[in-house]
PyMOL Python script that loads the backbone (N, CA, C, O; Angstrom):
from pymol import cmd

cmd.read_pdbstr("""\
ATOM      1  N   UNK A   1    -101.174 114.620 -59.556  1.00  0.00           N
ATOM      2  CA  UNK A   1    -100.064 114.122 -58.744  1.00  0.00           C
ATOM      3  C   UNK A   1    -100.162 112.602 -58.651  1.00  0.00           C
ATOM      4  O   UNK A   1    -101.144 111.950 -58.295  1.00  0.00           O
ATOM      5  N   UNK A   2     -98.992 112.165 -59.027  1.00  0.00           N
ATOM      6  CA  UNK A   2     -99.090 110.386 -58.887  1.00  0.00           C
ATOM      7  C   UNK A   2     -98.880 110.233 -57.682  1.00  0.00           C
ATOM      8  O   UNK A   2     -98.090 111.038 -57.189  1.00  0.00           O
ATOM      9  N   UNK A   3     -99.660 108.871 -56.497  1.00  0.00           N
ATOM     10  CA  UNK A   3     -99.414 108.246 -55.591  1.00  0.00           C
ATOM     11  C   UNK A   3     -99.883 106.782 -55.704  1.00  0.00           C
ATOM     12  O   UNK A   3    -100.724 106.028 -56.192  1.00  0.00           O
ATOM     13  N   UNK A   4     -98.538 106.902 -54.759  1.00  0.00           N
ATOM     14  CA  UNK A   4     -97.773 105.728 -54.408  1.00  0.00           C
ATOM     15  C   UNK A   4     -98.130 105.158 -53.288  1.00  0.00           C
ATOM     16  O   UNK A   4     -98.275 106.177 -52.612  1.00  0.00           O
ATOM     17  N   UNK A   5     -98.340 104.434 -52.700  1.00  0.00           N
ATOM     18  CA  UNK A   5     -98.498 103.095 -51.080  1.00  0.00           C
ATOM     19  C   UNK A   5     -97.200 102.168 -51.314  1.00  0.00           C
ATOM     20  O   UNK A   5     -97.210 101.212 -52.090  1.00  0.00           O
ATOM     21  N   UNK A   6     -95.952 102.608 -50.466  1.00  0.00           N
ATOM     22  CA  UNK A   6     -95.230 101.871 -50.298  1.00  0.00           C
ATOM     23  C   UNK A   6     -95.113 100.744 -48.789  1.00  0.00           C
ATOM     24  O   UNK A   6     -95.224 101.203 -47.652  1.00  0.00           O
ATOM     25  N   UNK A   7     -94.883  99.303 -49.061  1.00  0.00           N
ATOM     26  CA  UNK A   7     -95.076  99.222 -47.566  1.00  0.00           C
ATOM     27  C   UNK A   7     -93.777  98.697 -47.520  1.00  0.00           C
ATOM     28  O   UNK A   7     -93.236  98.498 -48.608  1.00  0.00           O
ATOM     29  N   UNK A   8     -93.035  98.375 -46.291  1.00  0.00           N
ATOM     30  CA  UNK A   8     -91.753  98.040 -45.545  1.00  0.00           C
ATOM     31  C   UNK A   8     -91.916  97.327 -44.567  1.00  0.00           C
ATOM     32  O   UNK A   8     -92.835  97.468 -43.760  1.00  0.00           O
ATOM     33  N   UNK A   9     -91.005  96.436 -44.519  1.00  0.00           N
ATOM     34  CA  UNK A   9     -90.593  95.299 -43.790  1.00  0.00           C
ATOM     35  C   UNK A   9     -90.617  95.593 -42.231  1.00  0.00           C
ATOM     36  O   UNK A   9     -91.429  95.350 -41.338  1.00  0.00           O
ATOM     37  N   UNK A  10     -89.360  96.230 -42.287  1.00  0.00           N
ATOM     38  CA  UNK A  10     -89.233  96.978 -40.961  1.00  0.00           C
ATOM     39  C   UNK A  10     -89.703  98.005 -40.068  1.00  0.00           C
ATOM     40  O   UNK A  10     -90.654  98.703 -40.420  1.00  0.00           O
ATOM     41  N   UNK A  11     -89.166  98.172 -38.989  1.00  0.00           N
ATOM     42  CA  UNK A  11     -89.821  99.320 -38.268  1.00  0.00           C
ATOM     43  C   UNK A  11     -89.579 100.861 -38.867  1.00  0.00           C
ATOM     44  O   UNK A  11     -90.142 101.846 -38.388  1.00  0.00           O
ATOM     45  N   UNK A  12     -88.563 100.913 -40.101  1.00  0.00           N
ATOM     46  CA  UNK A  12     -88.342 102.238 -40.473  1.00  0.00           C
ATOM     47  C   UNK A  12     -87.333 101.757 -42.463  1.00  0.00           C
ATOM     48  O   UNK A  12     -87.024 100.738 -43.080  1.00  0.00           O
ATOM     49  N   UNK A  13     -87.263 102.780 -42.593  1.00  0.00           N
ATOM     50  CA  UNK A  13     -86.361 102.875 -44.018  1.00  0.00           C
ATOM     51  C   UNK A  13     -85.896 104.322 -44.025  1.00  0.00           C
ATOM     52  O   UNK A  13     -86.638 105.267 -43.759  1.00  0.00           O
ATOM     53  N   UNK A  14     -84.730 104.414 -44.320  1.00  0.00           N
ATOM     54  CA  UNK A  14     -84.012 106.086 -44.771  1.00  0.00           C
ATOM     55  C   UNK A  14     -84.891 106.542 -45.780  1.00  0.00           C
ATOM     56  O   UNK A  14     -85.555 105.810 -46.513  1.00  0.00           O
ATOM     57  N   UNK A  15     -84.872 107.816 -45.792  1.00  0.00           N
ATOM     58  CA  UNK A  15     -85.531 108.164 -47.035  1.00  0.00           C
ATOM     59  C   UNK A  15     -84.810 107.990 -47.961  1.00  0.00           C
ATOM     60  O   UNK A  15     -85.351 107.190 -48.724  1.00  0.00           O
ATOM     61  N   UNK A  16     -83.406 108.463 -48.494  1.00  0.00           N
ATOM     62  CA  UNK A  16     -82.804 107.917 -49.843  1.00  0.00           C
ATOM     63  C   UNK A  16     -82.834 107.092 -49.871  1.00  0.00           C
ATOM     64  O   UNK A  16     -82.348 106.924 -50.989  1.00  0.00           O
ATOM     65  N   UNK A  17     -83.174 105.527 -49.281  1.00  0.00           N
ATOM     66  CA  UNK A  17     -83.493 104.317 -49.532  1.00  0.00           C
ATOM     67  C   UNK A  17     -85.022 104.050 -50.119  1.00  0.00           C
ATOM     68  O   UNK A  17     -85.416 103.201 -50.919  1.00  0.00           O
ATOM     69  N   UNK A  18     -85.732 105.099 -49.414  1.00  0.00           N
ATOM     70  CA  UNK A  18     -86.902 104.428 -49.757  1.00  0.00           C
ATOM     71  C   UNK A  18     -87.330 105.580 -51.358  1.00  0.00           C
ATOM     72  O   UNK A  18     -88.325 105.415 -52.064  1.00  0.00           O
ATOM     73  N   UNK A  19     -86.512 106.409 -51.514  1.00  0.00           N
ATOM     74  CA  UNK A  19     -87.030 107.146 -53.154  1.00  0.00           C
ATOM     75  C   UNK A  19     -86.415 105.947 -53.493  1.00  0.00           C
ATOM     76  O   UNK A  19     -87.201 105.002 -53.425  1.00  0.00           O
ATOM     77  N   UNK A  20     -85.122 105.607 -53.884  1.00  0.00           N
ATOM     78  CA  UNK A  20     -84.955 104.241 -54.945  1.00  0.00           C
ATOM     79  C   UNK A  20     -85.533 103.082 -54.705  1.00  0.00           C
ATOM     80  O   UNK A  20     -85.526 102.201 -55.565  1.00  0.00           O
ATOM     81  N   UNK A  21     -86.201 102.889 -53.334  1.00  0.00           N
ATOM     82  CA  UNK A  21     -87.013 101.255 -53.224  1.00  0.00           C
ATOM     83  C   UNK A  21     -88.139 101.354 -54.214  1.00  0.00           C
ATOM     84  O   UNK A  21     -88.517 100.460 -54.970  1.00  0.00           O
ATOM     85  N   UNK A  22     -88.809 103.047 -54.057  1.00  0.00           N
ATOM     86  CA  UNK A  22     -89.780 103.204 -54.713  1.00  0.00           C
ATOM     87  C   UNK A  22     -89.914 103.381 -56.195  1.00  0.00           C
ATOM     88  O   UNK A  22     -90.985 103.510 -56.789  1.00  0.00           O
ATOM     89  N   UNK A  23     -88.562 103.375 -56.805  1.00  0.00           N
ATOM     90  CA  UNK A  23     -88.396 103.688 -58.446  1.00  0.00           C
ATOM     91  C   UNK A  23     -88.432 105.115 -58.699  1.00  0.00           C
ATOM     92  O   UNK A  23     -88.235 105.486 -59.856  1.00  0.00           O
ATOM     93  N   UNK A  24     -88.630 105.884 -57.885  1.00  0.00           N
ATOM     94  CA  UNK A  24     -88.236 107.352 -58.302  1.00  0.00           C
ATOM     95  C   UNK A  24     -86.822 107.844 -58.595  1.00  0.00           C
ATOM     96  O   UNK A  24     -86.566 108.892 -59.189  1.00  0.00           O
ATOM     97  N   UNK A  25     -86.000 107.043 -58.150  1.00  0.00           N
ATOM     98  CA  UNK A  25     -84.433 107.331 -58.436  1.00  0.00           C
ATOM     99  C   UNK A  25     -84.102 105.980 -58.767  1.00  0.00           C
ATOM    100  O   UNK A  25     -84.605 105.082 -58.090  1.00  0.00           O
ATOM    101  N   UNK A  26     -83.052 105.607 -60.048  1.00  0.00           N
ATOM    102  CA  UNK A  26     -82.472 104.932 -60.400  1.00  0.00           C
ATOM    103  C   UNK A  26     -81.265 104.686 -59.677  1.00  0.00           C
ATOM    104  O   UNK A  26     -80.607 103.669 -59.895  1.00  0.00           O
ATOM    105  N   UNK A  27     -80.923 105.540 -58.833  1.00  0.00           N
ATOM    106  CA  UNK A  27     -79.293 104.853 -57.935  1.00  0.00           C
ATOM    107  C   UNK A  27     -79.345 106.354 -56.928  1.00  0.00           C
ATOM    108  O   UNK A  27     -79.718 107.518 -57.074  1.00  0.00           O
ATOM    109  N   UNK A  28     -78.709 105.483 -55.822  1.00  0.00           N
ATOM    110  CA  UNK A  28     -79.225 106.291 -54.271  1.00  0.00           C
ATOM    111  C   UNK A  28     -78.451 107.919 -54.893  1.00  0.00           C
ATOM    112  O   UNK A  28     -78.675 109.039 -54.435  1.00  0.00           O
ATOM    113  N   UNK A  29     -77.785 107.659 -55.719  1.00  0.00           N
ATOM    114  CA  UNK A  29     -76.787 109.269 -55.776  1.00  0.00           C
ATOM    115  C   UNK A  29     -78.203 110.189 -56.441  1.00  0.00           C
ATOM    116  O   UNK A  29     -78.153 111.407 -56.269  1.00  0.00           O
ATOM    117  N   UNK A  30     -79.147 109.752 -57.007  1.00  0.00           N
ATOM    118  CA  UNK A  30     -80.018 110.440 -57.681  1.00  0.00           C
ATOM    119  C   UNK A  30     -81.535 111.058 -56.401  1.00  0.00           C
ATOM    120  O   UNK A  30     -82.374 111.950 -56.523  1.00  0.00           O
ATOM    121  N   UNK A  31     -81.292 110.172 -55.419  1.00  0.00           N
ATOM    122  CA  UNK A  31     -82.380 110.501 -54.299  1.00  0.00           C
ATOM    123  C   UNK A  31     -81.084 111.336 -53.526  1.00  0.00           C
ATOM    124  O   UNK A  31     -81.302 112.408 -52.962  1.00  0.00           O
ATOM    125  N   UNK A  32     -79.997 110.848 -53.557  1.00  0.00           N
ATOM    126  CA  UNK A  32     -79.198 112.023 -52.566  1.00  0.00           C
ATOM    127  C   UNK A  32     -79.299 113.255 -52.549  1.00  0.00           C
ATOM    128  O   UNK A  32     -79.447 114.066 -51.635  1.00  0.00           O
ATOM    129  N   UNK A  33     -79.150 113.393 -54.328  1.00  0.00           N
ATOM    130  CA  UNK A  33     -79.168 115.254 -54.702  1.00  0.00           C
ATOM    131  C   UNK A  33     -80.184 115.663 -54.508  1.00  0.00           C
ATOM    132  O   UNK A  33     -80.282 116.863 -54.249  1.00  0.00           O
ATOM    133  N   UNK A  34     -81.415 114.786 -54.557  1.00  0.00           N
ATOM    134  CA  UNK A  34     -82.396 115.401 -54.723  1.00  0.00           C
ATOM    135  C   UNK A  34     -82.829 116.136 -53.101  1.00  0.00           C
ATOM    136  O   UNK A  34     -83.099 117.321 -52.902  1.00  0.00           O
ATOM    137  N   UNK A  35     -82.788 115.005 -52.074  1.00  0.00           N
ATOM    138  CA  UNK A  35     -82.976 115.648 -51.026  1.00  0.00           C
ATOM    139  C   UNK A  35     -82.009 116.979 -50.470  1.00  0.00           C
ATOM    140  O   UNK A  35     -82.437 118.011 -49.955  1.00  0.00           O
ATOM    141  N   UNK A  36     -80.511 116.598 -50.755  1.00  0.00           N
ATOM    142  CA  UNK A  36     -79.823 117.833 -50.177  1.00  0.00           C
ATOM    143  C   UNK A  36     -80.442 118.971 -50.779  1.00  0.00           C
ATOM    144  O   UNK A  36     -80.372 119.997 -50.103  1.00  0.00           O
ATOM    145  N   UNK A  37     -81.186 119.075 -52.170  1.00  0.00           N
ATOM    146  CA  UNK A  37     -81.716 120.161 -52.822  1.00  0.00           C
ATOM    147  C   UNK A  37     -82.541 120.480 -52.472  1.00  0.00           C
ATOM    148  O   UNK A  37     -82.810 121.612 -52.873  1.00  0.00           O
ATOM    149  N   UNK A  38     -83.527 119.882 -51.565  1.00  0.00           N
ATOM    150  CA  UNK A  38     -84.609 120.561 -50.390  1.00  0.00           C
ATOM    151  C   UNK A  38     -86.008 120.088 -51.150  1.00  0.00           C
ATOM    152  O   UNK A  38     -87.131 120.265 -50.677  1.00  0.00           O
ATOM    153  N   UNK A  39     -85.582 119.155 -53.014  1.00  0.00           N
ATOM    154  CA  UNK A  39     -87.182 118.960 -53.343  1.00  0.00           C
ATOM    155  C   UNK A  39     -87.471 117.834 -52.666  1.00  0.00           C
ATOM    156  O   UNK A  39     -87.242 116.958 -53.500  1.00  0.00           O
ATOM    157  N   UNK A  40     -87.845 117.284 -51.636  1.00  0.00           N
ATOM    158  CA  UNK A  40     -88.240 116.498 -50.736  1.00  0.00           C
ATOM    159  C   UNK A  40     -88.885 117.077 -49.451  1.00  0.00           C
ATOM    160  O   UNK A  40     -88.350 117.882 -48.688  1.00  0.00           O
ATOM    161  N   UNK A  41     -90.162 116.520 -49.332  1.00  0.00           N
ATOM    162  CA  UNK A  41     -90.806 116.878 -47.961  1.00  0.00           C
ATOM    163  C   UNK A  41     -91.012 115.780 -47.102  1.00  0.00           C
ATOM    164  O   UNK A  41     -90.996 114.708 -47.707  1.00  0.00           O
ATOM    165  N   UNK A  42     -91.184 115.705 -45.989  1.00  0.00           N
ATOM    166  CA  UNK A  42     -91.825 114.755 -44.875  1.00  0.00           C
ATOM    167  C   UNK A  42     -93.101 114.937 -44.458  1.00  0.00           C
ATOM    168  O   UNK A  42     -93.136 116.042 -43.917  1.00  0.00           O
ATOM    169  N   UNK A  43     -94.152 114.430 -44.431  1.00  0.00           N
ATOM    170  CA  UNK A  43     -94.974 115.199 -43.592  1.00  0.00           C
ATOM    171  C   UNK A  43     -95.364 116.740 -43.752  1.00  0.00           C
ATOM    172  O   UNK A  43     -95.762 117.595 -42.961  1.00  0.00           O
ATOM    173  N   UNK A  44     -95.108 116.727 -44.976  1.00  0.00           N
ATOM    174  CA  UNK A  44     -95.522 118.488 -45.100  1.00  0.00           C
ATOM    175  C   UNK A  44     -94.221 119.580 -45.081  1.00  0.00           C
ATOM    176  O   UNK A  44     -94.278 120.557 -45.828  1.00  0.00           O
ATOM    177  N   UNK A  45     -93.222 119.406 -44.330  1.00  0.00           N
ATOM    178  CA  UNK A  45     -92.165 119.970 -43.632  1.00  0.00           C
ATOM    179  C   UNK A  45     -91.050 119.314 -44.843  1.00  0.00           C
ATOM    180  O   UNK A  45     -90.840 118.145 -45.164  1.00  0.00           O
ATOM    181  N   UNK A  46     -90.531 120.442 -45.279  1.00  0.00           N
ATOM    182  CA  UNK A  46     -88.879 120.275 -46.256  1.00  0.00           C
ATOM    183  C   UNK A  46     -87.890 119.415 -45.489  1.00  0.00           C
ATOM    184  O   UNK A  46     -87.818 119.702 -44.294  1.00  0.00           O
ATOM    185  N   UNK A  47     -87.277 118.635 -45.819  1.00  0.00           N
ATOM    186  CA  UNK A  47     -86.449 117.662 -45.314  1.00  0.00           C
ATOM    187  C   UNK A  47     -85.031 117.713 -46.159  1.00  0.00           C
ATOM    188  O   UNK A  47     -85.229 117.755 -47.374  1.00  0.00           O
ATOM    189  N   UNK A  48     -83.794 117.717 -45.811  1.00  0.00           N
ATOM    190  CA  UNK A  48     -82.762 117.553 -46.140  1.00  0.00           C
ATOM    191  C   UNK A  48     -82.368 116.466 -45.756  1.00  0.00           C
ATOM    192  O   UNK A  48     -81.582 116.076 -46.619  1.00  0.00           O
ATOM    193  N   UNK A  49     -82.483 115.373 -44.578  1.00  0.00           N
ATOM    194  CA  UNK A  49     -81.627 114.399 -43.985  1.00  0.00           C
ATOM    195  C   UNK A  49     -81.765 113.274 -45.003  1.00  0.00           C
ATOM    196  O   UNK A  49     -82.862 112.749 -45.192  1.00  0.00           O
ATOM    197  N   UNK A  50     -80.737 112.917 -45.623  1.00  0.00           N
ATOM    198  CA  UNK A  50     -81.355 111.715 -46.948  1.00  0.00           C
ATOM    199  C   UNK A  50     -81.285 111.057 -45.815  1.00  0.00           C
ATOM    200  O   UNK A  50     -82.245 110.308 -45.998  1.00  0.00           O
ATOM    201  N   UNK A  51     -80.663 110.618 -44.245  1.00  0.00           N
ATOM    202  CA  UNK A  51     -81.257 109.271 -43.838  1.00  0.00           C
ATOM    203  C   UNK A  51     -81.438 109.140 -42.569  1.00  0.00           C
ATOM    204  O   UNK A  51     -80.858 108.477 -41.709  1.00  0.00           O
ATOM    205  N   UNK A  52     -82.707 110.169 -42.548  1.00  0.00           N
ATOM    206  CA  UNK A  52     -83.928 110.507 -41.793  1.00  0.00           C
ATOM    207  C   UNK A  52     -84.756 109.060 -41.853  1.00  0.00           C
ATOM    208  O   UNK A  52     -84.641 108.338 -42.844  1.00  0.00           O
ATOM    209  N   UNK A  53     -85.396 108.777 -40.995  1.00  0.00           N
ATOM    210  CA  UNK A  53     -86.067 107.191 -40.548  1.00  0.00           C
ATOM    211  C   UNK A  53     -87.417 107.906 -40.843  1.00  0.00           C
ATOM    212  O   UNK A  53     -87.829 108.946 -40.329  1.00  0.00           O
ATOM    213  N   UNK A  54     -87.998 107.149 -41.752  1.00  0.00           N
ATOM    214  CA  UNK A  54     -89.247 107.079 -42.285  1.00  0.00           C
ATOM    215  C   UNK A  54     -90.031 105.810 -41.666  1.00  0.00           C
ATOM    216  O   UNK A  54     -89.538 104.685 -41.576  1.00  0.00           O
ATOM    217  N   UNK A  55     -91.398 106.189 -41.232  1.00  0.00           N
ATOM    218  CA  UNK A  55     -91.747 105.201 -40.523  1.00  0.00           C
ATOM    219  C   UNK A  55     -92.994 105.045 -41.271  1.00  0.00           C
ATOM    220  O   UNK A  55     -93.334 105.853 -42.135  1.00  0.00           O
ATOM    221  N   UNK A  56     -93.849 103.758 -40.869  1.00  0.00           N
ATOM    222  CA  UNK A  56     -94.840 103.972 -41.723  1.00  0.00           C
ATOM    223  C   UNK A  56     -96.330 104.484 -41.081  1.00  0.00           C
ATOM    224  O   UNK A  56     -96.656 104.199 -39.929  1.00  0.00           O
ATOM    225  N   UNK A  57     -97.176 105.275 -41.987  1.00  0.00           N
ATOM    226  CA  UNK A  57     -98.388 106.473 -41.647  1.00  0.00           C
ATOM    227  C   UNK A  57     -97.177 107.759 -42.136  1.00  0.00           C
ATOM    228  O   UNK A  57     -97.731 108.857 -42.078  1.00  0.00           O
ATOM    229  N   UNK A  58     -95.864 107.858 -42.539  1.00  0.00           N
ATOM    230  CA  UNK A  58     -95.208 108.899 -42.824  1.00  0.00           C
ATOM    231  C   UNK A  58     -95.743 108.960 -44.656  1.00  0.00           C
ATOM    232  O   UNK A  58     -96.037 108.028 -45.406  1.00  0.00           O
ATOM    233  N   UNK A  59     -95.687 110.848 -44.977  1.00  0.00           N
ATOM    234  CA  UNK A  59     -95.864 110.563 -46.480  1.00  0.00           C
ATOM    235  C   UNK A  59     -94.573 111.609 -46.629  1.00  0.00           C
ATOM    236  O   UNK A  59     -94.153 112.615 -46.056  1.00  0.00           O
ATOM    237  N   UNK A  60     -94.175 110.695 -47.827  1.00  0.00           N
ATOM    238  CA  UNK A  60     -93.223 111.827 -48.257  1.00  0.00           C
ATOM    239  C   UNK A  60     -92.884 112.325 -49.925  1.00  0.00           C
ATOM    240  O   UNK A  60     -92.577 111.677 -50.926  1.00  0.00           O
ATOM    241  N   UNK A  61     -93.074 113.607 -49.707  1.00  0.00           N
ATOM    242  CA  UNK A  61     -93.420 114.486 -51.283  1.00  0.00           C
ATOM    243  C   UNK A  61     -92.110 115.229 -52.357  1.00  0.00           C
ATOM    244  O   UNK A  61     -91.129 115.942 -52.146  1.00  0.00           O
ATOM    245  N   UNK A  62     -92.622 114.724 -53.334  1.00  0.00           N
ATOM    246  CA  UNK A  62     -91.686 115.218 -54.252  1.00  0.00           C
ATOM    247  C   UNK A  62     -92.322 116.112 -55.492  1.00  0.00           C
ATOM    248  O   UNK A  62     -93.541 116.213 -55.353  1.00  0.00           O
ATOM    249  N   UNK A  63     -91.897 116.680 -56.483  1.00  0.00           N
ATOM    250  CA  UNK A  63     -92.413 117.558 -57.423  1.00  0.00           C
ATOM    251  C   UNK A  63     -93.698 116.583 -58.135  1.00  0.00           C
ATOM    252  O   UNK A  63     -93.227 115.744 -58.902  1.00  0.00           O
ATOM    253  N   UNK A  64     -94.734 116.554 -58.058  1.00  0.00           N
ATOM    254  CA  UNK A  64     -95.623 115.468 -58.499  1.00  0.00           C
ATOM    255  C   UNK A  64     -95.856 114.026 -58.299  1.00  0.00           C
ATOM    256  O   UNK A  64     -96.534 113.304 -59.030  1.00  0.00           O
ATOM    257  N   UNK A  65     -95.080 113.608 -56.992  1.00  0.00           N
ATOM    258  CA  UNK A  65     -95.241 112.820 -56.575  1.00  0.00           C
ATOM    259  C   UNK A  65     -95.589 112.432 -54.941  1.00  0.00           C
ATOM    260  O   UNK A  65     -95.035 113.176 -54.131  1.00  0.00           O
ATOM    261  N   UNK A  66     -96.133 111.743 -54.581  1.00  0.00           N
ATOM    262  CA  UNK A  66     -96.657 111.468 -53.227  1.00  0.00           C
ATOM    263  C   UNK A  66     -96.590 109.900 -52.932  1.00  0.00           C
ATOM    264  O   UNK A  66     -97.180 108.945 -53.438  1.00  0.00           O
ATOM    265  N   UNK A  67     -95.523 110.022 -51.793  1.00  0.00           N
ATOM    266  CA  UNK A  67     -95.560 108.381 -51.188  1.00  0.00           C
ATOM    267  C   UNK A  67     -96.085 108.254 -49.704  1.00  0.00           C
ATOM    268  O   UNK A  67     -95.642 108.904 -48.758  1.00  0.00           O
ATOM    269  N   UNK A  68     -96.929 107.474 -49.655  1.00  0.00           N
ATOM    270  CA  UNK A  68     -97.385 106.749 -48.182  1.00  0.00           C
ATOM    271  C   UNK A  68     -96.601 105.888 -47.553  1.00  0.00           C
ATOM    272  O   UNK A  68     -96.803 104.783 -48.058  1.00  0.00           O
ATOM    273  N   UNK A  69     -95.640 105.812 -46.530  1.00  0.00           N
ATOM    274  CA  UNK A  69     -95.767 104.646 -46.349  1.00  0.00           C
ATOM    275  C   UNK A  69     -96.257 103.516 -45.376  1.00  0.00           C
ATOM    276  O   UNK A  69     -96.166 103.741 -44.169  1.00  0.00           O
ATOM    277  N   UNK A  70     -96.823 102.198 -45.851  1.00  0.00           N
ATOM    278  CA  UNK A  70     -97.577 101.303 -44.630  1.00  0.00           C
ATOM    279  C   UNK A  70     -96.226 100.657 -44.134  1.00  0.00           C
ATOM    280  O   UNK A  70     -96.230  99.866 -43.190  1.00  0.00           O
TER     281      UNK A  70
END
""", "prot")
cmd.dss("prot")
cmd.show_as("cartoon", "prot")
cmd.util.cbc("prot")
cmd.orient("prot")
Protein backbone atom coordinates (compact mmCIF):
# COMPACT_ATOMS: atom_id res chain seq x y z
CA UNK A 1 0.00 0.00 0.00
CA UNK A 2 1.48 3.43 -0.99
CA UNK A 3 1.51 6.30 1.72
CA UNK A 4 1.27 9.51 1.55
CA UNK A 5 1.85 12.63 4.46
CA UNK A 6 -0.10 15.32 3.16
CA UNK A 7 0.12 18.60 5.09
CA UNK A 8 -2.43 21.75 4.78
CA UNK A 9 -2.45 25.16 5.33
CA UNK A 10 -5.56 25.44 7.03
CA UNK A 11 -7.61 24.28 9.78
CA UNK A 12 -9.37 21.68 7.39
CA UNK A 13 -9.62 20.66 3.41
CA UNK A 14 -12.77 18.74 1.75
CA UNK A 15 -11.91 15.53 0.93
CA UNK A 16 -12.50 15.83 -2.94
CA UNK A 17 -10.12 18.61 -2.61
CA UNK A 18 -7.67 16.98 -0.86
CA UNK A 19 -7.67 13.41 -3.35
CA UNK A 20 -6.74 16.00 -6.24
CA UNK A 21 -4.33 18.23 -3.92
CA UNK A 22 -2.84 14.88 -3.42
CA UNK A 23 -2.50 13.66 -7.23
CA UNK A 24 -4.74 10.77 -6.88
CA UNK A 25 -7.36 12.36 -9.14
CA UNK A 26 -6.56 14.43 -12.06
CA UNK A 27 -9.82 16.78 -11.83
CA UNK A 28 -12.23 17.02 -8.73
CA UNK A 29 -15.00 15.04 -11.09
CA UNK A 30 -12.56 11.98 -10.73
CA UNK A 31 -12.36 12.20 -6.62
CA UNK A 32 -16.21 12.97 -6.85
CA UNK A 33 -17.15 9.52 -8.35
CA UNK A 34 -14.94 8.01 -6.53
CA UNK A 35 -16.24 8.96 -3.15
CA UNK A 36 -20.06 8.83 -4.03
CA UNK A 37 -18.91 5.11 -4.94
CA UNK A 38 -18.12 4.47 -1.28
CA UNK A 39 -14.14 3.57 -2.40
CA UNK A 40 -13.11 6.13 0.13
CA UNK A 41 -12.69 5.77 3.89
CA UNK A 42 -12.09 8.25 6.81
CA UNK A 43 -10.66 7.03 9.68
CA UNK A 44 -11.48 3.52 9.03
CA UNK A 45 -15.32 4.29 8.48
CA UNK A 46 -16.70 4.45 4.50
CA UNK A 47 -17.35 7.99 3.68
CA UNK A 48 -19.54 9.34 0.91
CA UNK A 49 -19.48 13.23 1.77
CA UNK A 50 -16.90 14.43 -1.05
CA UNK A 51 -16.92 17.66 1.24
CA UNK A 52 -16.59 16.28 4.53
CA UNK A 53 -13.74 18.56 6.47
CA UNK A 54 -10.69 16.63 6.83
CA UNK A 55 -8.61 17.78 9.52
CA UNK A 56 -5.21 17.01 10.17
CA UNK A 57 -4.15 13.47 12.45
CA UNK A 58 -7.26 12.39 9.90
CA UNK A 59 -6.18 9.36 7.41
CA UNK A 60 -8.01 8.78 4.57
CA UNK A 61 -8.08 5.36 2.42
CA UNK A 62 -8.46 4.38 -0.93
CA UNK A 63 -7.91 0.94 -2.92
CA UNK A 64 -4.01 0.88 -2.18
CA UNK A 65 -3.60 3.95 -1.05
CA UNK A 66 -3.26 5.72 2.39
CA UNK A 67 -3.16 9.50 3.18
CA UNK A 68 -2.23 11.20 6.53
CA UNK A 69 -2.97 14.31 6.95
CA UNK A 70 -0.53 16.94 9.09
Amino acid sequence: MEEQTISIRGEFIKLDSLLKFAGIFDTGGGAKEAVLAGQVSVNGAPCTMRGRKIRPGDTVELPGVRLTVA
